[in-house]
N, C-alpha and C positions, 0 to 999 in steps of 0.2 A: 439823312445823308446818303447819297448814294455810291453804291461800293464798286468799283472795279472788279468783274469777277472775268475771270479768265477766261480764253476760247476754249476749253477742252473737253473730255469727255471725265466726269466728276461723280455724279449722282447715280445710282441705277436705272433711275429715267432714261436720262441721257445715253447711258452704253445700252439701255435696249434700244433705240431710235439708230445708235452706232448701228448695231448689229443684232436688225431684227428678225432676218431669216439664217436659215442656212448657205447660201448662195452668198451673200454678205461675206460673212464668217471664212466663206472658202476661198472668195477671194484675197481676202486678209492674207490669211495663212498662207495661199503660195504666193502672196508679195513679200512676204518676211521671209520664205524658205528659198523661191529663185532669187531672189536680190537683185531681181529687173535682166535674169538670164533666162533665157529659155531652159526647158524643165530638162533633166538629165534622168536616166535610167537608175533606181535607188541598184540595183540587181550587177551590171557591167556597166556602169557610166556614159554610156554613149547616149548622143540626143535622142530626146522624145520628139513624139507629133503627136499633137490631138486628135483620140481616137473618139468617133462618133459612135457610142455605144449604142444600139438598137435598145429604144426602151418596148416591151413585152406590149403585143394588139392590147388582151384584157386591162395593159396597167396605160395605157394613152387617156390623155382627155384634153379638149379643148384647148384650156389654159397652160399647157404644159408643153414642150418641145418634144419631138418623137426622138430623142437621145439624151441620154443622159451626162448632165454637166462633170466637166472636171475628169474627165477621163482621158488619158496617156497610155501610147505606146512605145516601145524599145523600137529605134529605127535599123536597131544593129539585126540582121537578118539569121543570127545564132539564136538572138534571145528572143526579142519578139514577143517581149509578155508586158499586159497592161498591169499599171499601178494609176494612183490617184495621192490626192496632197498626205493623205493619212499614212501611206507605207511607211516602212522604218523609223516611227513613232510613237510617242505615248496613245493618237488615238488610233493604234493599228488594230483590226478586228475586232471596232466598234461601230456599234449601231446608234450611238447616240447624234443625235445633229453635231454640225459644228458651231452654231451660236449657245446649245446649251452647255457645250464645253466652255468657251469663252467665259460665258457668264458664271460658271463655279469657278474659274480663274481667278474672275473679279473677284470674286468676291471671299476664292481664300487670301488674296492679293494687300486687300483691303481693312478685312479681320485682325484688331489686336491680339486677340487671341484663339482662332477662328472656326468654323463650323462643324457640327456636326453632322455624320451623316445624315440623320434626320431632316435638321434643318437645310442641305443642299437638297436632299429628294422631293421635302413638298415647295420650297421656296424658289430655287435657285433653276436646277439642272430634269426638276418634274419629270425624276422617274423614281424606281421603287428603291426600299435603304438598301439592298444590296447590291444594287448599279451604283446607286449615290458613295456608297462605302469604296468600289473598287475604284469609283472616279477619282475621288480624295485621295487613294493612296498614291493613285497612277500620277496626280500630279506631286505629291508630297516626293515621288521621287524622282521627280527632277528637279524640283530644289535641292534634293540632295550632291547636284554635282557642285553646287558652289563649295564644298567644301574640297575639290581636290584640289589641289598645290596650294590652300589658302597658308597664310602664316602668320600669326600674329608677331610683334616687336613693341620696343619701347617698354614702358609700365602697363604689367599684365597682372591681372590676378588672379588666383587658381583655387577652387573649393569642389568638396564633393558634395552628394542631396542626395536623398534617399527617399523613393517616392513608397510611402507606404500604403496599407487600408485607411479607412479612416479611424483615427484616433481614438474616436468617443465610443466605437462598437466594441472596441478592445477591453481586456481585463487589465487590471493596473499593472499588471504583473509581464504581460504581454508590450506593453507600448515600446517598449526600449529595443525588442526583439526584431534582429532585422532579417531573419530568416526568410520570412514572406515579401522582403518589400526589394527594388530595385533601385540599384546605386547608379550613379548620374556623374560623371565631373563634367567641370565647367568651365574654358578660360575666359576672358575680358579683358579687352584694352579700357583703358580707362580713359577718361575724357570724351565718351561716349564714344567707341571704337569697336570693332568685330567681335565676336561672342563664337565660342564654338563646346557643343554640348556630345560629350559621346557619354555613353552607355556601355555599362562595366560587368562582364562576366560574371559569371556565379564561381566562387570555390567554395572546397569546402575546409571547414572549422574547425577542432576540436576545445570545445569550453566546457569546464568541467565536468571531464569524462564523456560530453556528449557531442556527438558528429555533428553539426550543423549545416549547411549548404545556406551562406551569405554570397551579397557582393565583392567581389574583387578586388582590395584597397591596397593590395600590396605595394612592397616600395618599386618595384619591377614594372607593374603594371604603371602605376601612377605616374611613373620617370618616364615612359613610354611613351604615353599621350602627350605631354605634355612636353620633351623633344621632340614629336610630331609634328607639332602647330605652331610652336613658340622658335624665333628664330635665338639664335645665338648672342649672348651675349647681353640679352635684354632685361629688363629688372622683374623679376617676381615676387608678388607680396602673396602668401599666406597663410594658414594657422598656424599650431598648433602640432599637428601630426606629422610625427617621427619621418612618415614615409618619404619626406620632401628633403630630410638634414644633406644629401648629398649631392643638390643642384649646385652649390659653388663650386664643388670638384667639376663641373661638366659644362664650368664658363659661363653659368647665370649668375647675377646679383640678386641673391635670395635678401630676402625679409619677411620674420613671421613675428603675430603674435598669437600669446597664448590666451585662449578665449573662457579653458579652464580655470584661469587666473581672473577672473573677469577683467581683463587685459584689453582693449577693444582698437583703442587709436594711440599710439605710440609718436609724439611730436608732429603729428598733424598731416603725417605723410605716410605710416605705415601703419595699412589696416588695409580688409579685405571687405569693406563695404560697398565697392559698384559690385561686385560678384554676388552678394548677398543680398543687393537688390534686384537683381537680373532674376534671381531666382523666382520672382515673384510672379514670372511670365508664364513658365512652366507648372510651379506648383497651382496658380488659378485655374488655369487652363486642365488640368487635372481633376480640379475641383466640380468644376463648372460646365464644361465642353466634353471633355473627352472620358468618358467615365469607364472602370475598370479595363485600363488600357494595358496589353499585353507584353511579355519581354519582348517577345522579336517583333512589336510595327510601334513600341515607343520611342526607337532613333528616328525613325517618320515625322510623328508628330514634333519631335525637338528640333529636328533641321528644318520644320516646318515656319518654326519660331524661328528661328536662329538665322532664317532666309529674310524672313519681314526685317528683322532689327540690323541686317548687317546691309541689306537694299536699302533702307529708308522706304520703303514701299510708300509709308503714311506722308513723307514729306515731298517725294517727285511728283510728276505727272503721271496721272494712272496709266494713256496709254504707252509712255516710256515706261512703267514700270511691264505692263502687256511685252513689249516690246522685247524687252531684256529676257523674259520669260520662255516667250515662242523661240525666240533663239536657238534656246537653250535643249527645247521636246525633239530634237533631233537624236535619232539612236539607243534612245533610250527607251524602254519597254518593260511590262512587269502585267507580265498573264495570270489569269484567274488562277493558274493551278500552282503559280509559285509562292503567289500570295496567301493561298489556304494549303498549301501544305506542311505536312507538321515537321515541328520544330525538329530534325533528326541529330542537326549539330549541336542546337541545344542541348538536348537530351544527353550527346554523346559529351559534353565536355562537364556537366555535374556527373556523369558516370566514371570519367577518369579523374576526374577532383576527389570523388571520392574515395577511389580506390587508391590514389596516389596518399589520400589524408591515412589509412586503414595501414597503408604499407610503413609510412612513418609510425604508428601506432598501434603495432597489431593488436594490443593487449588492452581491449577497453573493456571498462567495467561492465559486467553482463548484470540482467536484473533477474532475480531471484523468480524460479518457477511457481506457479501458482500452488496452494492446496501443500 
């Protein structure tokens, strides 16, 4: 029987035939960034004119134009300084092509649960894992703008996840202990609706007589997020944990059950199971893809997911989903050295946690000198 298959650009075949050079690729991108206007100056806005860049005697050859494409000038006679489609965006002060960009687009675009630097360096984007690494993040964070002014309503659900080591390496004694592992909440509209994942500070603890430095579950914290995302007035399902008893006071229709109870679906309507299967996307993907992923670039990976499942990336057309994408790489930038440099707010807020824990407790039990 034969099938009706769509005009579009589907297969990886296909989007390399799209966009098999760099010149392709360049044109793309200033058709989605002018919008069929002439190019304006990223720097003072005044119109551009295509500048014919002198390309170098040594670097001329046959097959090649003696200037180099894509290049713009400020018409305004203050400014007067060239840019090209890359300025004030994610590929600003890169060297990589722009079809091998596209192509790791694709192909985080397309990922249920998606790739690793590895697999983007020899596969995808063919350069080395620490270009491939920076590319992934450069785009992971502009998927991260869909979540500003996002709001969930209606019937949401709300749970926290705790992404630990792996279980099995652990001592028995150890598995429960969530000192080492990073706490996650997570809302859901239900009926297959927007999902939104943040990522929950470290405090610190004191359990029997000993300091600990966990995730952040307070009731303060927890009401926070979750006033953030969630509009007013809409129904919230769930568990268990204290920290949620005072959403009715603040105009939500709460409902939980207790899961300690082994308690699970209460009349057929209140239970937190889309939320506890959502989780299933992140914890794989931890599993599988993203292995010993760090506090500060795991909000990365989760608005990375959390972008596929609220786009429907899997169900449009890929180059609409492209489309919504490039949009979006406007203004937004994230340089090598902010990317590796170290964690100093991290640092600094387990250091006030626990000094804030020390000040509530100054008198903890001390252990006995050796000998």
């Amino acid at each position: 029987m034969h099938r009706n298959i769509p005009d579009e650009v589907v297969s990886p075949m296909d989007f390399g035939v799209r966009f098999p050079d760099e010149e392709a690729a360049r044109k793309y991108i200033e058709e989605r960034r002018n919008k069929g206007k002439p190019p304006v100056c990223p720097v003072c806005g005044s119109p551009a004119k295509i500048w014919r860049r002198p390309r170098p005697k040594h670097r001329r050859r046959p097959d090649l134009p003696d200037y180099y494409p894509g290049y713009y000038k400020c018409g305004s006679r203050k400014c007067r300084k060239g840019f090209t489609v890359k300025d004030n965006s994610i590929f600003s002060y890169s060297h990589i092509p722009l079809h091998r960009w596209l192509h790791a687009i694709y192909c985080l675009l397309t990922e249920l649960k998606g790739k690793s630097s590895r697999q983007l360096a020899r596969r995808w984007a063919r350069v080395c894992q620490k270009s491939s690494w920076h590319l992934g993040h450069r785009i992971r964070e502009v998927m991260s703008k869909h979540k500003e002014g996002l709001e969930l309503g209606g019937d949401t659900e709300a749970d926290e996840a705790f992404f630990y080591e792996k279980r099995k390496n652990k001592h028995l004694t150890k598995r429960r202990n969530r000192s080492k592992s990073i706490g996650v909440m997570g809302i859901v509209e239900r009926n297959g609706g927007k999902v939104v994942f943040q990522v929950l500070p470290d405090a610190a603890n004191i359990k029997k007589g000993k300091l600990r430095i966990e995730p952040d579950t307070s009731k303060e914290m927890l009401m926070g997020i979750l006033c953030k995302y969630v509009e007013d007035g809409s129904t919230v399902f769930t568990d268990g944990n204290p920290s949620y008893g005072d959403l009715d006071s603040l105009g939500y229709n709460h409902y939980s059950v207790t899961h300690s109870d082994k308690i699970y679906v209460i009349g057929g309507y209140i239970h937190t199971n889309g939320i506890e299967s959502v989780w299933r996307l992140p914890k794989d993907a931890s599993r599988a893809v993203y292995y010993r992923t760090s506090h500060e670039h795991l909000q990365r990976y989760l608005d990375e997911i959390a972008y596929r499942w609220n786009e429907k990336t899997a169900e449009i057309s890929v180059m609409d989903a492209l489309d919504a994408f490039v949009d979006m790489c406007w203004g937004v930038s994230l340089p090598w050295k902010k990317l590796t440099a170290d964690p100093i707010d991290l640092l600094t807020a387990r250091v006030e946690a626990c000094k804030k824990a020390c000040a509530l407790a100054p008198e903890l039990p001390r252990t006995r000198p050796r000998g």
